[in-house]
Structures are given as structure tokens and as C-alpha cells.
N, C-alpha and C positions, 0 to 999 in steps of 0.2 A: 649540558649546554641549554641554553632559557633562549626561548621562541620571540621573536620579536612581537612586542604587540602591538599592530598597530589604532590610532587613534579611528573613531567610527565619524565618520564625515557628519557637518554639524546638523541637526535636525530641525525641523517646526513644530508646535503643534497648537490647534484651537482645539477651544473648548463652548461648549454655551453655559456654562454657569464659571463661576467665580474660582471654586478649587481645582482648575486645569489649570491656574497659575503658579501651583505648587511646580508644576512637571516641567520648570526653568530650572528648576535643582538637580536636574538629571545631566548626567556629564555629558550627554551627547547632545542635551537640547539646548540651542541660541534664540529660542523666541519661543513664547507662550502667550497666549490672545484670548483672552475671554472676550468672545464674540457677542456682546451686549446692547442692548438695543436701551436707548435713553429713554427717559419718561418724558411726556411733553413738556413738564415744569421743569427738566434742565435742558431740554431744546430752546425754549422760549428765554429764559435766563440767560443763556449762552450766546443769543442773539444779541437780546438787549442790552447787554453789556459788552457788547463789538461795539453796538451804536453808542454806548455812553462814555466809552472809556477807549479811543481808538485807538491811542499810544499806551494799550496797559500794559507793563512792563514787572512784576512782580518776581527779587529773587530774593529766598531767605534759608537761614538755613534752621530747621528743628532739631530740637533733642527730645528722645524716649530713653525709656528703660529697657528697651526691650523687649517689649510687652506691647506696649502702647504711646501715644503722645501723653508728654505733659505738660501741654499747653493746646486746646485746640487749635486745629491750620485757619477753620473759618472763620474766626475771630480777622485776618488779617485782609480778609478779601473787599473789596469795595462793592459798590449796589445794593447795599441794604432797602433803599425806596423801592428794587425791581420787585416784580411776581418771580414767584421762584428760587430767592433769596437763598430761605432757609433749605430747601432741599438741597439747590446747589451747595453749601458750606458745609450740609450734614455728607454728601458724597464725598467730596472731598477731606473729608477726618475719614469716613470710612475706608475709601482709597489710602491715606497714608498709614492708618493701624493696623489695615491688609499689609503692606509693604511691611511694616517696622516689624509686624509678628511673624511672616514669614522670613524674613533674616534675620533677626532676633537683633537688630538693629539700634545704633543708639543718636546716631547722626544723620540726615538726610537732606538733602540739597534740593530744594522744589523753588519752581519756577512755573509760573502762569504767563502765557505773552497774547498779545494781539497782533497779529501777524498780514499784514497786506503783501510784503515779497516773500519768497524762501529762506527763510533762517539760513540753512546748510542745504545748497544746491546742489552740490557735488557730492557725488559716492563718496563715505567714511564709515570708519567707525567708529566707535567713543572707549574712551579710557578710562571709564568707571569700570567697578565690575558692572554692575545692573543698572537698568535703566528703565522707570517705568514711562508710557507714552501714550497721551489717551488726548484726542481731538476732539472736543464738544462742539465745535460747528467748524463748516470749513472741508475742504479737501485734509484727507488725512495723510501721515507718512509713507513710501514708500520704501520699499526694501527688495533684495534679489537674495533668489533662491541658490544656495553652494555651485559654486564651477561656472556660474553667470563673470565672473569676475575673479581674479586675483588681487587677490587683498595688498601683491605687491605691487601694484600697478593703478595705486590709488592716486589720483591726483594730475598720472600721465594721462593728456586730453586723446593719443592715439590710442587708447587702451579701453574707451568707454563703451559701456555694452551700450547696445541700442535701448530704446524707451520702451519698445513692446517685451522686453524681458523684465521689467521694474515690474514689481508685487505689489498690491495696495491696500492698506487695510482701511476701514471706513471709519466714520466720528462715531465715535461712541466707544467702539472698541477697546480694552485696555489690554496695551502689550507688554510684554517684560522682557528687554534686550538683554542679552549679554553683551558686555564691552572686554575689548583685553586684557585687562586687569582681575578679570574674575580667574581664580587659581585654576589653572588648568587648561584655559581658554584663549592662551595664549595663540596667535595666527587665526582666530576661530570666532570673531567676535560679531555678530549682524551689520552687513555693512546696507546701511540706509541713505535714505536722504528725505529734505524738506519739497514735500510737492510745489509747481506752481498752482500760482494765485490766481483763479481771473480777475479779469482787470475789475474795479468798483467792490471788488469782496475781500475778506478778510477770516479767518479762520484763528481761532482760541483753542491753544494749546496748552497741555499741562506736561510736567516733566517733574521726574521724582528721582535723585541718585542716591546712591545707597555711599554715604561716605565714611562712616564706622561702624 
């Protein structure tokens, strides 16, 4: 007779350097956070570019080998006139060839927005497998820790946990969600959401999906 085995409730974990975003590859982990702290030239960038481009809406999708892009991401970004340009656009390939090389990746779905409401105000999850999530100015994402919530009772308004249980991670931060679609992760995916906005602010968001 074979033991049942049950599945291990889903985990967190941060890091302060860059390769604790490996450890979203662990079966038991749904979020991985390199806890980073921005350089002034992509705070300032990040700013000036809320001011310059208030409805920026950027979606596209890249191709790699696996390895790497092959086409740089910052070739497609606008603000070339700001300070901080180029370091922002050099983060940004380095964020996506982090992503492409750690899933070995060959398609990826990224999105840049400029955000004055909540994108996604309500508790969800997302239906990718992965999902990367990095806030450069702005209030950042929120998320709740397992058994805050039942993932079946998503969207019913009697079901909602209070505010003082939402988790928050800050700008700059780069997280790595899992969605339900990642094998194995099925009922298990980070159920988050888009913080509010104070009024007069606005917050730049990046988002990276792993789509082959």
C-alpha cells in the first residue's frame, strides 16, 4: 500500500541579491523577491517618465533562444531625452535575460504601464505559469500569505479578507509569482492584487510572462 503524499502548503521566500529568484523553481515555493534597492538613476527615470508619458501603455511580446533576447527590450522603451535613460533600458534586458535564462525560455509577454487606478483591485490569480513583478515608482503589489484566503472564494465580495492581512512588497523589488498554470501549481498560485493609488500619483509597473 503507497502513503499518501500530501502536497506542502505554498511558500515565500526573499532574498537580497538576484539568485534567491532561482528558489520559485522549488515545488513548494509561489513567490520569490529579490529584495533590491533601486539606484537613484532608475528612481529618477522612473519618475520622469510618469511625468512625461502619463498614459504609457506598453505591450509586446519577445523572442529568445533560451539563453538570452534576441533583440534588445530597451530599444523599445520611450524617454530617450530623460537622465537615466540608459541605465533604465540596460535593467530592463538585464531583468528579461534573468527571466529567459532562468526558464530557459523562448517567448515572453512584457508589459510596462503607468498606472493612476488599480489595474486588478480584487484578490486573483493569474494563469500564466510565472510572472515577473517589479514596481519602479509607486505603491507596489500586494499579496496574502496561504489560508488568508481560499482561492475558491475568489471574486465572492462575502469572502474578502480584511486589508490588514494584504502583504506588500515595495518598488523596486522584483518578484516571481507563480500562476496556475505552472505544472504542478495547480489551486496553489499567489493570489495578489494592484494596490491603491493616492489621488495625484501614479505608479510604473513592469510585468514579464513566461509564455513558451
Amino acid at each position: 500500500m503507497y502513503a499518501l503524499k500530501l502536497r506542502q502548503p505554498p511558500a515565500q521566500r526573499f532574498a537580497a541579491t538576484p539568485a534567491g529568484l532561482a528558489d520559485v523553481l522549488e515545488d513548494s515555493v509561489n513567490l520569490a523577491v529579490w529584495q533590491r534597492e533601486l539606484s537613484p538613476a532608475l528612481r529618477t527615470f522612473a519618475q520622469q517618465l510618469l511625468i512625461a508619458e502619463p498614459q504609457l501603455a506598453l505591450a509586446f511580446t519577445c523572442e529568445a533562444d533560451g539563453e538570452g533576447l534576441l533583440v534588445p527590450l530597451g530599444k523599445a522603451i520611450p524617454g530617450a531625452q530623460l537622465p537615466g535613460y540608459a541605465e533604465f533600458c540596460a535593467d530592463l534586458d538585464w531583468l528579461m535575460n534573468a527571466f529567459v535564462c532562468l526558464l530557459g525560455a523562448r517567448r515572453v509577454g512584457v508589459r510596462l504601464r503607468s498606472l493612476a487606478n488599480p489595474m486588478c483591485p480584487r484578490w486573483h490569480v493569474d494563469h500564466v505559469p510565472l510572472r515577473l513583478i517589479s514596481t519602479y515608482s509607486g505603491p507596489a503589489s500586494q499579496w496574502l500569505l496561504e489560508g488568508a484566503m481560499d482561492c475558491c472564494q475568489l471574486g465572492a465580495t462575502a469572502h474578502q479578507p480584511s486589508d490588514d492581512q494584504a502583504q506588500a512588497l515595495q518598488a523596486g523589488w522584483v518578484a516571481l509569482a507563480k500562476g496556475e498554470k505552472w505544472l504542478g501549481n495547480e489551486g496553489a498560485g499567489l493570489i495578489h492584487r494592484s494596490p491603491a493609488v493616492p489621488k495625484g500619483q501614479s505608479r510604473l509597473l513592469l510585468t514579464m510572462d513566461w509564455l513558451a
